[in-house]
C-alpha positions in Angstrom: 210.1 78.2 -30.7 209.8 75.4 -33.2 210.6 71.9 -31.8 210.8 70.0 -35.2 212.9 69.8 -37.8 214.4 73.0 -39.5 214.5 72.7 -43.0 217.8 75.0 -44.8 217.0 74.5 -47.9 218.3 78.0 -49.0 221.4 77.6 -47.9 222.3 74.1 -47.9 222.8 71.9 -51.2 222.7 68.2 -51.3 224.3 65.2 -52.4 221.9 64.4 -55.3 222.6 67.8 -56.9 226.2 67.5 -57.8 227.8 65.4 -60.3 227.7 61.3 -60.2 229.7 59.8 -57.7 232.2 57.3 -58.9 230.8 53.6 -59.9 232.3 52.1 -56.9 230.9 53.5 -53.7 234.4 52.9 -52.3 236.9 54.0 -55.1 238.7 57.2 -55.3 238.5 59.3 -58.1 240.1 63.7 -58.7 236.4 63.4 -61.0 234.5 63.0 -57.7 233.6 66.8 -56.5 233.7 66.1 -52.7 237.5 65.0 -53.4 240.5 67.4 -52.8 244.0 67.1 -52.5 246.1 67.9 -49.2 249.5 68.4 -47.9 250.3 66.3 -44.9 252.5 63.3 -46.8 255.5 62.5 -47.9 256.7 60.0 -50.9 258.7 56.2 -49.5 261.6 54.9 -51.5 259.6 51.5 -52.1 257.1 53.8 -53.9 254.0 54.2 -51.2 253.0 57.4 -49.6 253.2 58.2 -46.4 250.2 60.2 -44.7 251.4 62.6 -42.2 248.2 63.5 -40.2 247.8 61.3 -37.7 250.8 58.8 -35.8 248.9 56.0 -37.8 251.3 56.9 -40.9 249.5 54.8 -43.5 251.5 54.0 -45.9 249.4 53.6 -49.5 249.8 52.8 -53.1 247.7 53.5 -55.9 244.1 53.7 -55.1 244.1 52.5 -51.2 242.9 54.1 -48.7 244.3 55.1 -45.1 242.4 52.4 -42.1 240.4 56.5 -41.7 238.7 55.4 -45.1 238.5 59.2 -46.2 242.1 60.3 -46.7 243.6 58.0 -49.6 246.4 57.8 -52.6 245.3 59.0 -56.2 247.3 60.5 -59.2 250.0 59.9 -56.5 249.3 62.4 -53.4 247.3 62.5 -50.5 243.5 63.0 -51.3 240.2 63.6 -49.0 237.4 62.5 -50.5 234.7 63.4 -47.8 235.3 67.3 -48.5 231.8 68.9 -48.2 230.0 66.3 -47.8 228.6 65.0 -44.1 226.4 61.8 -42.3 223.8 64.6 -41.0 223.5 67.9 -39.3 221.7 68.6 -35.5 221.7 71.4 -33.5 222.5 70.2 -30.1 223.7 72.4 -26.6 227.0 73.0 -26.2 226.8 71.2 -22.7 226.5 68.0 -25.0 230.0 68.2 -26.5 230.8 68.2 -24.0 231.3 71.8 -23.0 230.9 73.5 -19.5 232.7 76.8 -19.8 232.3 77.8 -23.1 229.2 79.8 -24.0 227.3 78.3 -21.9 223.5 77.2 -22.5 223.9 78.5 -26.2 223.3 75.7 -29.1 225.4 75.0 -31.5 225.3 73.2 -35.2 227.0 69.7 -35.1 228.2 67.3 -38.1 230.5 64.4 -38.4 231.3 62.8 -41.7 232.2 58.9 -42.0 235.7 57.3 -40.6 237.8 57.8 -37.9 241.5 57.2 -37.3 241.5 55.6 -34.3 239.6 52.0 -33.6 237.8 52.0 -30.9 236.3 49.0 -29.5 233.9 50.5 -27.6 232.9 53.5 -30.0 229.3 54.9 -29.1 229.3 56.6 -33.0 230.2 53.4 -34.8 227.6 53.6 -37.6 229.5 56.9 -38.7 232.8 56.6 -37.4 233.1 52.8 -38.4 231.3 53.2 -42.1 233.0 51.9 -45.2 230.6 53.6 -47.2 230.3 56.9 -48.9 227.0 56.4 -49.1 226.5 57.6 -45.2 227.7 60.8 -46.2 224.4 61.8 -47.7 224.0 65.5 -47.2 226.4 67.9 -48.5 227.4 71.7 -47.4 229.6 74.3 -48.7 231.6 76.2 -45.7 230.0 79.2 -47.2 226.6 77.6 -46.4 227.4 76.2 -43.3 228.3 78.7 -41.6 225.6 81.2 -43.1 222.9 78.8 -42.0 224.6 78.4 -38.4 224.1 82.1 -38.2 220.7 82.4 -39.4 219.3 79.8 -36.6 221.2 81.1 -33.9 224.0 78.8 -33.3 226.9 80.2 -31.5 229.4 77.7 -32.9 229.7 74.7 -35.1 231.2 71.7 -33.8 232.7 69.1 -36.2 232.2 65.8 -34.0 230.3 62.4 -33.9 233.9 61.3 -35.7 237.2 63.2 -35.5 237.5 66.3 -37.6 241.5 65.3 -37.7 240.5 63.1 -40.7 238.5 65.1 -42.5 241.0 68.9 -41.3 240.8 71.0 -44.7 236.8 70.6 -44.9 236.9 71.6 -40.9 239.3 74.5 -41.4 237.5 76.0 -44.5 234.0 75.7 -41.8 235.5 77.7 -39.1 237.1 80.2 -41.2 234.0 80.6 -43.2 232.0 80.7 -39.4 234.9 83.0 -37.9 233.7 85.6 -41.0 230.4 85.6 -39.2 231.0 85.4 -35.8 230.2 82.1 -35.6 232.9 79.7 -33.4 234.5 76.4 -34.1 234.4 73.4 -31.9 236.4 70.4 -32.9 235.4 67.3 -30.2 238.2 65.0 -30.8 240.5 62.4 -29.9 243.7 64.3 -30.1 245.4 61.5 -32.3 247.2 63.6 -34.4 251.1 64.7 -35.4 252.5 68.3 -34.8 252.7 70.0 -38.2 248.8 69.3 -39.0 248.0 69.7 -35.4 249.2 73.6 -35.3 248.0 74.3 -38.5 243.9 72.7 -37.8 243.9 74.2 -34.4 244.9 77.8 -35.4 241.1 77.8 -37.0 240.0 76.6 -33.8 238.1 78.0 -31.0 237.4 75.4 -28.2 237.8 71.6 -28.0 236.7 69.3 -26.1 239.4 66.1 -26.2 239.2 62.5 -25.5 241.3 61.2 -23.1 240.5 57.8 -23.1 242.8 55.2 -20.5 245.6 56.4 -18.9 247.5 53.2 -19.6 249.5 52.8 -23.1 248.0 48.9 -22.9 244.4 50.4 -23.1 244.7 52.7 -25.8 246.6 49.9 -28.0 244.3 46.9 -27.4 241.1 48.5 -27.0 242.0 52.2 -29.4 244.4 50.9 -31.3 245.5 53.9 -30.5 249.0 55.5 -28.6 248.8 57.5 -25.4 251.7 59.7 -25.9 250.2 61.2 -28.9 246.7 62.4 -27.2 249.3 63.4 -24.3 251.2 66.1 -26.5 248.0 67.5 -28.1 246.7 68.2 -24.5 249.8 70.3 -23.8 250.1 71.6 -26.9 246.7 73.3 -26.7 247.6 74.3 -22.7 251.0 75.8 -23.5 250.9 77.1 -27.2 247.4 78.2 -28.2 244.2 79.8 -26.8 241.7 77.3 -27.9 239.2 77.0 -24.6 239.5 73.3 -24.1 238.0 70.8 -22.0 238.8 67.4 -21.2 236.6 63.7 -21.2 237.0 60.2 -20.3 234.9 57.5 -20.4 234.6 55.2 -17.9 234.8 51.5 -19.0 234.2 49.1 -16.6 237.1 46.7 -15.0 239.0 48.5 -18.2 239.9 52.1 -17.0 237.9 52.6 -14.2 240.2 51.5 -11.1 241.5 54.3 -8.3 244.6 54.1 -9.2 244.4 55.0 -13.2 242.0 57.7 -12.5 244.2 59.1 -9.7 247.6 58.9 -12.1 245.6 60.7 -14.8 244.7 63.4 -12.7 247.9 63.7 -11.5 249.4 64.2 -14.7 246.6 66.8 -15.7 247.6 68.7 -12.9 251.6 68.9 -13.3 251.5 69.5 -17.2 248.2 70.9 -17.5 247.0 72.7 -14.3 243.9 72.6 -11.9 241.6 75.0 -14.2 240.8 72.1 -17.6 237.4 71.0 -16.8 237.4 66.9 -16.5 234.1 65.0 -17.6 233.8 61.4 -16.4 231.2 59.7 -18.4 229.4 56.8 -18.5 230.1 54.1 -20.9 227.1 51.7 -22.6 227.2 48.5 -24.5 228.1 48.8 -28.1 230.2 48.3 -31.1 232.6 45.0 -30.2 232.0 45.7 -26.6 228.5 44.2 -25.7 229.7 42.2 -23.4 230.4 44.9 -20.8 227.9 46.4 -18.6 226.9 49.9 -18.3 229.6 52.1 -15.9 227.3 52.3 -12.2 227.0 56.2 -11.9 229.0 55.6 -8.6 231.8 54.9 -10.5 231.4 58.5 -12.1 231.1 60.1 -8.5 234.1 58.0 -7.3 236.4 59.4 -9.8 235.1 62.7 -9.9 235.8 62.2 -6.0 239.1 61.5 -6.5 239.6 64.3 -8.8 238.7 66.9 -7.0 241.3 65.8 -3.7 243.7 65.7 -5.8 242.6 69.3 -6.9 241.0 69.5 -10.3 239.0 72.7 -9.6 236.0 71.8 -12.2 235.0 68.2 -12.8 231.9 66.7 -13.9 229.4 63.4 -14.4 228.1 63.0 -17.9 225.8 60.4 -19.4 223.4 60.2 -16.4 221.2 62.4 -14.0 223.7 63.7 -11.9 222.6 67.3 -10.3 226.1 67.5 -7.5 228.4 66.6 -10.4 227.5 68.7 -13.2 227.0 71.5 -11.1 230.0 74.7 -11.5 230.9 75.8 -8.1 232.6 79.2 -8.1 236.4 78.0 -7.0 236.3 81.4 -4.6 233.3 81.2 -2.5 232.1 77.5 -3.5 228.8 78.5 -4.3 226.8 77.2 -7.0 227.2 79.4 -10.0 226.0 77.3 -13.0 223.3 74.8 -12.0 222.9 71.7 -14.6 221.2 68.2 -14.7 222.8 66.8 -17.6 222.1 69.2 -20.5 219.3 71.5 -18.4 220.8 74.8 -16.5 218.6 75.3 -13.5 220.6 77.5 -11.9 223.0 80.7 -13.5 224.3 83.0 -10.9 227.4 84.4 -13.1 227.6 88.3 -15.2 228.0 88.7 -18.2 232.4 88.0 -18.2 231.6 84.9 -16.0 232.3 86.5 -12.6 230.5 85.1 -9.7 227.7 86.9 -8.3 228.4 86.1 -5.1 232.1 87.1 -4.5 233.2 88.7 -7.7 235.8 85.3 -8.9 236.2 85.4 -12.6 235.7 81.3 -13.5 237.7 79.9 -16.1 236.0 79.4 -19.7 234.4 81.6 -22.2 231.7 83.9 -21.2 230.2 87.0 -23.2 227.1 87.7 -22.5 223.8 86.2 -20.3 223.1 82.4 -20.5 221.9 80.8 -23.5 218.3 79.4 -23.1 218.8 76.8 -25.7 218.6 73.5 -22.9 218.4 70.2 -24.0 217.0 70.0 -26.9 218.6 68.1 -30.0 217.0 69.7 -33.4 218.2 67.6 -36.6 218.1 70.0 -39.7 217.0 68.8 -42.5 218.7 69.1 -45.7 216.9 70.2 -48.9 217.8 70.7 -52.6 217.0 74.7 -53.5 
């Protein structure tokens, strides 16, 4: 199998190829292609517009944009002006969402676009979630195409990530429907910062999630997110209670910022009574970047302390990311508690469950999505080149 680039030029058009952008990189315009209204707002009596997507609830006139930077006020409504267009394409695993129970080994195609809602001080994709220019979005893709050319390589699923998909929902929702026509699933890796209306609406489209959960403390997620706890808290059981996307759950580890017994061990306990013992928890590790170089890298002890602490408090499936970790990326069968999925990071070594994920060894049906044998994608990450016809 090819371990370079894949070129899709057949199905994927480019940036180049549609009409000029606007003169300003920055300025909104109904002329620019990639720009399309949307319905999540609501007018103010002093005259701005509210967006209702996210808790943020910008408030714009004329011509600004949300702090997101690709939902914004023109002609006076509610616009998103990164529709179609993207900051690159790769076909990672699925294990790198990341996703343990949900088709596993297969690959899947993964795109972000620029912006985020949220403002991470610590964000490890701050060169495309961070961006003020349209510039970085310099490949393009119909859904249509998308999802044909997921299809034709192989990929199981699509995941919007690298930045939230909750900014950029009607270009998502358009992908997975035009993936669900094919076969092809939808993975949205997010933070979960999002209000109710639009958050039932993006993840009806939605097959599996994997969801940030990142502090346990409202303190942490507004000095270091900028962000609300409660909000992240109601997606979490909103996709437990009231829908059937797979989901799984990850925080990073910052150290001295969210790393102490006692958070980890509240979180858990919460994700136990409102959530129950069968949502896979990642504990990754953080690295220096963005406005947190200051910080050193989280020791992998602290991973195996909290996954530790996890699993007494009885989380069934809880893992290490972001280092070499075989013990605690490793799926034990919660019946017998043998190994039943073997990893080291992104690599399965090991596979001992049938075809509807039931162990081999005592019959236990694990939690997840299972539909067939093991994927033999591994760890590779394939960027796809984009190409003009």
């Amino acid at each position: 199998m090819t371990t370079g680039p894949v070129s899709v030029a057949s199905d994927v058009s480019v940036a180049s190829d549609a009409p000029a952008a606007p003169a300003k990189p920055d300025a909104l315009s109904l002329a620019d292609p990639y720009t399309v209204a949307t319905h999540h707002w609501h007018p103010l009596a002093d005259g701005r517009i509210q967006c209702d997507v996210c808790p943020r609830a910008c408030k714009l006139r004329e011509g600004q944009r949300g702090l997101c930077f690709v939902r914004g006020r023109i002609d006076n409504q509610i616009v998103l002006a990164s529709y179609g267009r993207s900051s690159g394409f790769c076909i990672d695993p699925v294990e790198k969402k990341p996703l343990n129970h949900f088709l596993p080994g297969s690959s899947v195609l993964s795109f972000g676009t620029a912006g985020c809602n949220l403002a991470c001080r610590f964000c490890q994709n701050w060169d495309i979630s961070k961006s003020r220019e349209i510039d970085t979005l310099s490949s393009a893709a119909s859904p249509e195409a998308l999802a044909s050319t997921a299809q034709r390589l192989g990929c199981r699923s699509v995941a919007f990530t690298y930045n939230d998909p909750v900014i950029f929902m009607e270009y998502a929702m358009d992908v997975a429907d035009a993936c669900r026509e094919r076969g092809v699933k939808a993975i949205a890796v997010s933070a979960g910062f999002m209000n109710a209306a639009p958050r039932e609406e993006f993840y009806h489209h939605i097959d599996a999630a994997n969801i940030d959960l990142k502090g346990f403390t409202e303190d942490f997620y507004e000095k270091v997110t900028f962000g609300k706890l409660g909000a992240v808290l109601d997606t979490l059981r909103y996709l437990r209670h009231e829908t059937d996307v797979w989901f799984e759950i990850t925080t990073l580890l910052i150290p001295d910022h969210n790393d102490s017994d006692a958070e980890i061990a509240e979180e858990c306990a919460w994700l136990i009574e409102n959530l129950g013992t069968d949502v896979p928890l990642h504990f990754t590790a953080f690295h220096p970047d963005f406005k947190m170089l200051d910080v050193p890298h989280t020791p992998p002890q602290t991973l195996r302390r909290a996954r530790r602490i996890a699993l007494e408090h009885g989380l069934r499936y809880v893992y290490t990311g972001n280092v070499h970790d075989p013990d605690g990326q490793t799926t034990s069968c919660p019946g017998c508690g043998e190994p039943v999925v073997a990893r080291d990071w992104y690599v399965i070594n090991g596979y001992s469950l049938d075809q509807h994920g039931a162990c081999e060894h005592c019959g236990a049906t694990l939690h997840g999505v299972y539909d067939g044998p093991v994927g033999t994608w591994g760890s590779r990450r394939l960027p796809v080149l984009i190409e003009a016809p």
